[in-house]
C-alpha positions in Angstrom: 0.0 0.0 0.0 2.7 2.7 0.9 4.8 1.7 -2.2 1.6 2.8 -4.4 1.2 5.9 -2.4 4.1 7.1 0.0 3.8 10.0 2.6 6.1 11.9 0.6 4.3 12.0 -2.6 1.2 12.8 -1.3 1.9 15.4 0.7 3.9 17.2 -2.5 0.7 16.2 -4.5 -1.8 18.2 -2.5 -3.4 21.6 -4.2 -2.7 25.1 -2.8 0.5 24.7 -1.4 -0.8 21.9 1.4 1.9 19.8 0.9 4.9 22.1 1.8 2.3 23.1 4.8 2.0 19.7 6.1 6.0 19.0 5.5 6.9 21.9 7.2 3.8 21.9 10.5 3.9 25.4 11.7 7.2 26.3 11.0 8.7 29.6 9.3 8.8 28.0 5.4 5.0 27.8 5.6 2.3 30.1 4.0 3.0 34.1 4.4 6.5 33.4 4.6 7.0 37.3 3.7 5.8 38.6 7.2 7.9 36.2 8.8 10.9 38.9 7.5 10.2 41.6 10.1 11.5 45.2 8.8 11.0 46.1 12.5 13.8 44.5 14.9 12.1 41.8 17.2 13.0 42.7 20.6 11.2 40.1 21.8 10.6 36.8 20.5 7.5 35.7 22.2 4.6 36.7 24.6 3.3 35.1 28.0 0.0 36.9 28.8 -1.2 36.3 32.7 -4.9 37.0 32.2 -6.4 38.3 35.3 -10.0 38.1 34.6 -12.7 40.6 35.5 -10.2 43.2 36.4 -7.6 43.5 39.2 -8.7 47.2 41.4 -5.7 49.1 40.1 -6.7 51.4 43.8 -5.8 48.4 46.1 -2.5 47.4 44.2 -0.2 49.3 41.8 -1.6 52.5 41.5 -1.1 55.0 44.5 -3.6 57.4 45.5 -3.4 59.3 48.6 -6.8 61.1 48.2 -8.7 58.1 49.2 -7.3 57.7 52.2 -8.0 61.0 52.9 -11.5 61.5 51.6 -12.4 57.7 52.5 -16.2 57.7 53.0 -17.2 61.1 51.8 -20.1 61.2 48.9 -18.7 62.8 45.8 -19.8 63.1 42.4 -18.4 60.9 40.0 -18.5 60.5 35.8 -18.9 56.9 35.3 -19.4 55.0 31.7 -21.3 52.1 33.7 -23.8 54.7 35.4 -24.2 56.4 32.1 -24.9 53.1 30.7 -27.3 51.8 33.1 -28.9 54.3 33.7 -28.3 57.4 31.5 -27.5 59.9 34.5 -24.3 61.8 33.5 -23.0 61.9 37.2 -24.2 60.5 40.5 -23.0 60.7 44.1 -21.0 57.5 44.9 -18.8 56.7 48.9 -15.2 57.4 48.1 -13.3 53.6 49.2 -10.3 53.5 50.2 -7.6 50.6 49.5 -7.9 47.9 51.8 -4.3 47.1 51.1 -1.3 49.4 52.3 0.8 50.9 50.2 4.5 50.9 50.5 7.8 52.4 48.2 9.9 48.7 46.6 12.6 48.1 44.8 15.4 50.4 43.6 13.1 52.5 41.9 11.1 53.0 44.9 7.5 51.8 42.8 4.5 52.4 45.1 2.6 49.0 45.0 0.5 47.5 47.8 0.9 44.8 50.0 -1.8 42.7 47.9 0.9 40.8 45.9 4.1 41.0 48.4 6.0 38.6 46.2 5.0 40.2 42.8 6.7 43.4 44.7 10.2 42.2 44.8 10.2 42.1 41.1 9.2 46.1 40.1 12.2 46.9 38.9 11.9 44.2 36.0 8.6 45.0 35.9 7.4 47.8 33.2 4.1 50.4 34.5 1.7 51.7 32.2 -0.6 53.2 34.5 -3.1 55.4 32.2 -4.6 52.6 30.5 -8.2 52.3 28.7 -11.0 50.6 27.0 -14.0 49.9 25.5 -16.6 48.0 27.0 -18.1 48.2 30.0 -19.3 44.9 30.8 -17.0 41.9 30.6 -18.4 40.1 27.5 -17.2 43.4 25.5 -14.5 44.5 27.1 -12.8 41.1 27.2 -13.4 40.4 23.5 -11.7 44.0 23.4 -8.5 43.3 25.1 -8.1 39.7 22.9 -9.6 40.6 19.3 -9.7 44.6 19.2 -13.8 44.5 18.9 -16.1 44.5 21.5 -18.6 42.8 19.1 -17.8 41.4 15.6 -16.1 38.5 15.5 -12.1 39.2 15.1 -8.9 37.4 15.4 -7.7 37.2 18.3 -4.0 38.8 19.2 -2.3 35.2 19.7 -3.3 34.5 16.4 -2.2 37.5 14.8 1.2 37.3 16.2 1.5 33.2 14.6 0.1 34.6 11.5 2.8 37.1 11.3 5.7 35.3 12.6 4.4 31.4 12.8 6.2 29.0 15.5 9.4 28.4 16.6 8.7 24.8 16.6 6.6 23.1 13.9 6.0 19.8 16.6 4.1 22.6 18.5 1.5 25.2 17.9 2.5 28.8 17.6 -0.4 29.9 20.1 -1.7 27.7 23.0 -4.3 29.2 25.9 -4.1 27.9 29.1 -7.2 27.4 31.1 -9.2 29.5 28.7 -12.6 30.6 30.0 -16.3 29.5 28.3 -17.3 32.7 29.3 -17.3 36.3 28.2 -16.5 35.6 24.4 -15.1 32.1 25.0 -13.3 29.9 22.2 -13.5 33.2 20.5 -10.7 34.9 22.9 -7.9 32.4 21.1 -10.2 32.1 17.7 -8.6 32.9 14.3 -12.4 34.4 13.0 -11.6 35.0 9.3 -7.8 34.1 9.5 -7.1 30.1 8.2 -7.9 28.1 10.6 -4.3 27.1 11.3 -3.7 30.4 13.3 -6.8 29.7 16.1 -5.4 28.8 19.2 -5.0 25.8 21.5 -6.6 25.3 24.2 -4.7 23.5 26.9 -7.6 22.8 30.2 -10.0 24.9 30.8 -11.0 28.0 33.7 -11.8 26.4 37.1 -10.5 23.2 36.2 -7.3 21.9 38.2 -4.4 22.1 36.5 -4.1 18.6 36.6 -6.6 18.3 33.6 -4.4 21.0 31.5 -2.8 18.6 29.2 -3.7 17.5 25.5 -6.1 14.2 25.3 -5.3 11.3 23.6 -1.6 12.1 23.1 -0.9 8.5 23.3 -2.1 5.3 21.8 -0.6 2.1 23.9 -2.6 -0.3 21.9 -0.6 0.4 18.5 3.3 0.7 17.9 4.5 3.7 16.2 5.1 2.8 12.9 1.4 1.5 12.9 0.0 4.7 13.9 2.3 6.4 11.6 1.1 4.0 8.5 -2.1 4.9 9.2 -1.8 8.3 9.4 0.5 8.4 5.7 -2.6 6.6 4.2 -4.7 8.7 6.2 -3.0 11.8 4.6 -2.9 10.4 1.3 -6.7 9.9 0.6 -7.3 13.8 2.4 -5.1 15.0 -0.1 -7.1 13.3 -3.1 -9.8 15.4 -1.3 -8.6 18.4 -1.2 -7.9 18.5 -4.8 -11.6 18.8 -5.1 -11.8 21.5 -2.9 -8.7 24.0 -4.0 -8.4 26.9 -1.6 -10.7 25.6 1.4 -8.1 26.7 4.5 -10.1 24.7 6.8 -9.7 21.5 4.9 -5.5 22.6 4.7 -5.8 23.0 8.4 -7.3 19.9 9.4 -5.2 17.7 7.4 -2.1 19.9 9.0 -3.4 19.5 12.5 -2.9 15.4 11.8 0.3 15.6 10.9 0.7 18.6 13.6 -0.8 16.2 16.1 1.7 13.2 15.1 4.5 15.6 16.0 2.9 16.7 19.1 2.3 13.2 20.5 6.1 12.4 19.9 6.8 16.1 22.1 4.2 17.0 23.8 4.2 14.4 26.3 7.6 15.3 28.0 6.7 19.7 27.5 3.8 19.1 29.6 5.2 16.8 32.2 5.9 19.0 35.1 7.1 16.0 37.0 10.9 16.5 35.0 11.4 20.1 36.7 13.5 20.0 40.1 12.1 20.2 43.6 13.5 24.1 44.0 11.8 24.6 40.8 8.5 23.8 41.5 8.7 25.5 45.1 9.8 28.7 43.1 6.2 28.5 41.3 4.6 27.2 45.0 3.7 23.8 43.8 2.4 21.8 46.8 1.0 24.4 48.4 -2.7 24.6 48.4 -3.5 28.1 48.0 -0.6 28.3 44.9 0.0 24.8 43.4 -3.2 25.1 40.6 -1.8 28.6 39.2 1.5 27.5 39.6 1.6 24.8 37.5 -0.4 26.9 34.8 3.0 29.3 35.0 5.5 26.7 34.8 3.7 24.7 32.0 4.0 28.1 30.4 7.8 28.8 30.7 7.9 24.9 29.5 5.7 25.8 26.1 7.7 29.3 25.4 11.2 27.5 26.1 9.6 24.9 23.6 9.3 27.6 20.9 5.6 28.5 21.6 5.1 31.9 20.1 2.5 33.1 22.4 1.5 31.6 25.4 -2.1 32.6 27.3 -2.6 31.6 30.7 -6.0 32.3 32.5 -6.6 33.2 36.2 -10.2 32.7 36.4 -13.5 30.7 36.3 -16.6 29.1 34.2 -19.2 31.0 36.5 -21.4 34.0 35.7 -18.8 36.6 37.6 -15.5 36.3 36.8 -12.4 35.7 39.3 -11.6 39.6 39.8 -15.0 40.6 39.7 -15.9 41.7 43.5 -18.9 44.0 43.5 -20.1 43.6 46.3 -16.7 41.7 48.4 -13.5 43.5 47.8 -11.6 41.2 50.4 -11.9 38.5 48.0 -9.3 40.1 46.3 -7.2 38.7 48.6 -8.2 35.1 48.3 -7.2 35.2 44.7 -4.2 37.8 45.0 -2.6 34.5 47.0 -3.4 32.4 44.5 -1.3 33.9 41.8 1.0 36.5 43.0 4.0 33.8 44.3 3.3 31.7 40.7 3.8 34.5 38.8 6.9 36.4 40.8 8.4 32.9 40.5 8.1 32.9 36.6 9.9 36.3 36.6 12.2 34.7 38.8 12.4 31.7 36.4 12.7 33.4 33.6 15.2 36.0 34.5 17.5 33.0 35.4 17.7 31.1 32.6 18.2 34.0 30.4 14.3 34.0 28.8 13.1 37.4 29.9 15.5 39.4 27.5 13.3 37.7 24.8 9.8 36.7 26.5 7.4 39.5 26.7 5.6 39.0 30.0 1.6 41.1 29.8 -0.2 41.1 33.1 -3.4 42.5 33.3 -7.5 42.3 33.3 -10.2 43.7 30.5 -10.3 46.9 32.9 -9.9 48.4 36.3 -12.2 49.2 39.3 -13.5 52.0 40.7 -12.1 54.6 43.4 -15.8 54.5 45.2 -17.7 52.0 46.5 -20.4 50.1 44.5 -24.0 50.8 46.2 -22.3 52.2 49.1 -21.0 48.8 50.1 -17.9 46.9 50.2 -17.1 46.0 46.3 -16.1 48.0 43.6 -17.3 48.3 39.8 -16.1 48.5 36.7 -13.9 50.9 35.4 -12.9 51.1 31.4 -11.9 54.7 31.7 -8.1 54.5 34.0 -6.6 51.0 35.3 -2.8 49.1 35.0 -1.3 46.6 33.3 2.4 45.7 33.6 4.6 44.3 30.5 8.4 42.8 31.7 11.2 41.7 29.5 10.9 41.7 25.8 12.5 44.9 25.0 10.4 47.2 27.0 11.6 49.8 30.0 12.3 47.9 33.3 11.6 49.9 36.5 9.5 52.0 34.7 6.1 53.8 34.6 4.1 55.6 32.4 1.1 57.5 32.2 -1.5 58.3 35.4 -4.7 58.4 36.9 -6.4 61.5 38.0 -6.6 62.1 41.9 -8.7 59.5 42.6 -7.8 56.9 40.4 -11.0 57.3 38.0 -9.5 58.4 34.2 -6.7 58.1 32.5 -5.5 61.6 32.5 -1.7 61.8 31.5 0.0 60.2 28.5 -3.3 58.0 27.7 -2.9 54.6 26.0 -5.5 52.7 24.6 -6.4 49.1 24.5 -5.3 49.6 20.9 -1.7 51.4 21.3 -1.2 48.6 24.0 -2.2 46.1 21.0 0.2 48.1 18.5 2.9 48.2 20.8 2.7 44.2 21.7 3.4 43.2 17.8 5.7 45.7 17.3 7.7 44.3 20.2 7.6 41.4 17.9 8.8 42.9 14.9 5.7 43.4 13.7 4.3 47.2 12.4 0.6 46.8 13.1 -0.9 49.1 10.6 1.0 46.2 7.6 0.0 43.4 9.1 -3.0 42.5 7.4 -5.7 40.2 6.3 -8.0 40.7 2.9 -11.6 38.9 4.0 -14.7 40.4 2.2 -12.8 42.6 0.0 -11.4 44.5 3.2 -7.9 44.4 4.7 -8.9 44.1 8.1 -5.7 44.3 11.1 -6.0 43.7 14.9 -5.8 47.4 15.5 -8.7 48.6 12.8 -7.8 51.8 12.1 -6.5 53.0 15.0 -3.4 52.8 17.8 -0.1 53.9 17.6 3.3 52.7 19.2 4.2 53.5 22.6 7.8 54.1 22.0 8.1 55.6 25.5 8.1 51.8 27.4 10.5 50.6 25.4 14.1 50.4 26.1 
């Protein structure tokens, strides 16, 4: 059977250019091999985004302001987008709340931060500030979408798969993008979807949100009952009647993709077992991360399967802090202690990546994007103990990959509310990501319905101050 049709010949017999696809998986000889020549110098290689979702209060942890201390309790008038939104009122008169977390100066650069995440703390001067952040979207379905895909409502591709679409893998036995314990909420698959891109850009997801970590692995990676060269005769004769097929249908990307994801998948079950085995990293190691411990060990291992995938030659790596449920992890209305509970959960994890990664040399190259779909508020929600929304002024942090290190840019007003000084947009944030990459955002694009459409639409600009 394989002298009438070998692996080789079919795969160089497919239509539309399948066959060098398949030969090469997701390396950089595949399609759109002209992006893959960056005119802008890559300062980073790839991109580890910590998704904190439903929004971290900026007020109770990296951003600084004195005010509520001092007006803590006092009814004040406040602009809010959620008000306006609910309830068309322009203004209303909201309990100033003050952080339930002290604040204190760390690190060389003397960074105020708050003693929610003491262990994240050691690590501001690697650590790169962009305090004057905002969005659209004022729930989390929209404003989620935003941050991943650029839209709060049409259906887009997500950043992750931009960034493989313009650079592709490092390592064709692996995908280019892979998300972590994605959640089935607030936009779901579509967070780490590839929308009008082919289908070999969407995303992997690796576990789910709520889930332990335990179940974050890739199913039926193995087959005991069959030998290797079995499974691999079966899949060349597999291959060989899908390429007869997709002679008949020239130009359909998501028959090229599923006939790349078998031979994708052959790769990974050869790889992907020993990239995922957390068992092979040393005792210090897995401390570092705070494996073992309850509170720690289910984020933990998220982070350290992470440094594992980028070390493999995963482009972009997405790992979720959150849950299945109606109200995201971050999301505390109505219980702003619980920010604590969760603050425990990831903040030793993810200062041990830094950690991690600084030692073996990674972070030079390995963006690292922390950070939730918006902020909170400087007042109190109902006059009670939680906080709401806030699109208009909150903080992410970037580290490594080429940008400043003990740095910080932008502001809040007084109180914490709006962006005020040197704004930057959910967009500029976006532009700034790929160009990190090598990547100008405003050429990276994709023709669908006789549009070039790009991740930033029309908008967002570089933010050439963060970056060393």
């Amino acid at each position: 059977m394989t002298n009438l049709f070998t692996r080789r010949r079919a795969l160089q017999s497919a239509a539309c250019g399948f066959g060098s696809l398949a030969l090469a998986g997701l390396s950089d000889s595949q399609a759109h091999a002209s992006l893959r020549m960056p005119p802008i110098r890559a300062k980073a290689k790839r991109v580890i985004f910590l998704f904190m979702q439903g929004g971290v209060s900026h007020v109770d942890s990296f951003d600084y302001k004195p005010r509520l201390d001092k007006d803590d309790g006092k009814f004040m008038n406040f602009d809010d987008a959620r008000v306006i939104a609910n309830t068309g009122k322009r203004q209303s008169s909201q309990r100033v709340f003050k952080p339930l977390w002290k604040f204190a100066q760390h690190g060389q650069t003397g960074r105020w931060a708050s003693e929610l995440f003491p262990e994240m703390n050691r690590h501001v001067d690697d650590m790169c500030f962009i305090h004057s952040m905002h969005t659209e979207g004022v729930a989390h379905g929209p404003a989620t979408l935003f941050l991943h895909c650029g839209s709060t409502n049409f259906v887009r591709p997500s950043i992750g798969s931009w960034a493989v679409y313009g650079l592709g893998s490092e390592n064709e036995n692996f995908p280019g993008f892979i998300s972590i314990a994605p959640s089935a909420g607030n936009g779901g698959p579509r967070n780490y979807g590839n929308a009008f891109l082919p289908a070999v850009y969407q995303g992997t997801a690796v576990g789910r949100a709520g889930a332990p970590a335990s179940e974050a692995t890739i199913r039926n990676l193995s087959n005991t009952q069959l030998s290797r060269e079995t499974q691999r005769r079966q899949l060349d004769l597999l291959q060989s009647l899908n390429a007869e097929q997709l002679k008949k249908a020239p130009g359909d990307s998501e028959m090229e993709a599923v006939l790349n994801s078998y031979e994708l998948g052959w790769k990974m079950q050869q790889n992907a077992p020993d990239i995922l085995d957390l068992s092979k990293e040393t005792a210090a190691t897995q401390k570092l991360y705070g494996i073992g411990d309850k509170a720690t060990d289910n984020f933990g291992k998220q982070c350290l399967m992470a440094r594992r995938l980028c070390e493999a030659g995963v482009r972009f790596v997405q790992v979720t802090y959150g849950d299945n449920g109606a109200n995201p992890a971050w999301d505390q209305h109505s219980n702003m202690p619980q920010h604590g509970t969760h603050a425990r959960a990831v903040d030793r994890p993810i200062a041990g990546l830094l950690a991690d990664l600084k030692q073996r040399g990674l972070l030079d190259d390995t963006l690292v994007w922390w950070g939730g779909e918006f902020g909170r508020t400087p007042y109190a929600q109902g006059n009670g103990t939680g906080r709401d929304h806030n699109p208009d002024g909150f903080t992410v942090w970037l580290a490594g990959g080429g940008v400043k290190s003990g740095f910080a840019h932008g502001a809040t007003d007084e109180f914490g509310h709006f962006a005020v000084e040197s704004k930057v947009h959910m967009h500029d944030l976006h532009a700034t990501i790929l160009h990190l990459l090598g990547l100008n955002h405003e050429k990276l694009t994709y023709r669908y319905s006789g549009r070039d459409f790009r991740l930033t639409d029309v908008h967002g600009r570089v933010v050439d101050e963060i970056i060393a």
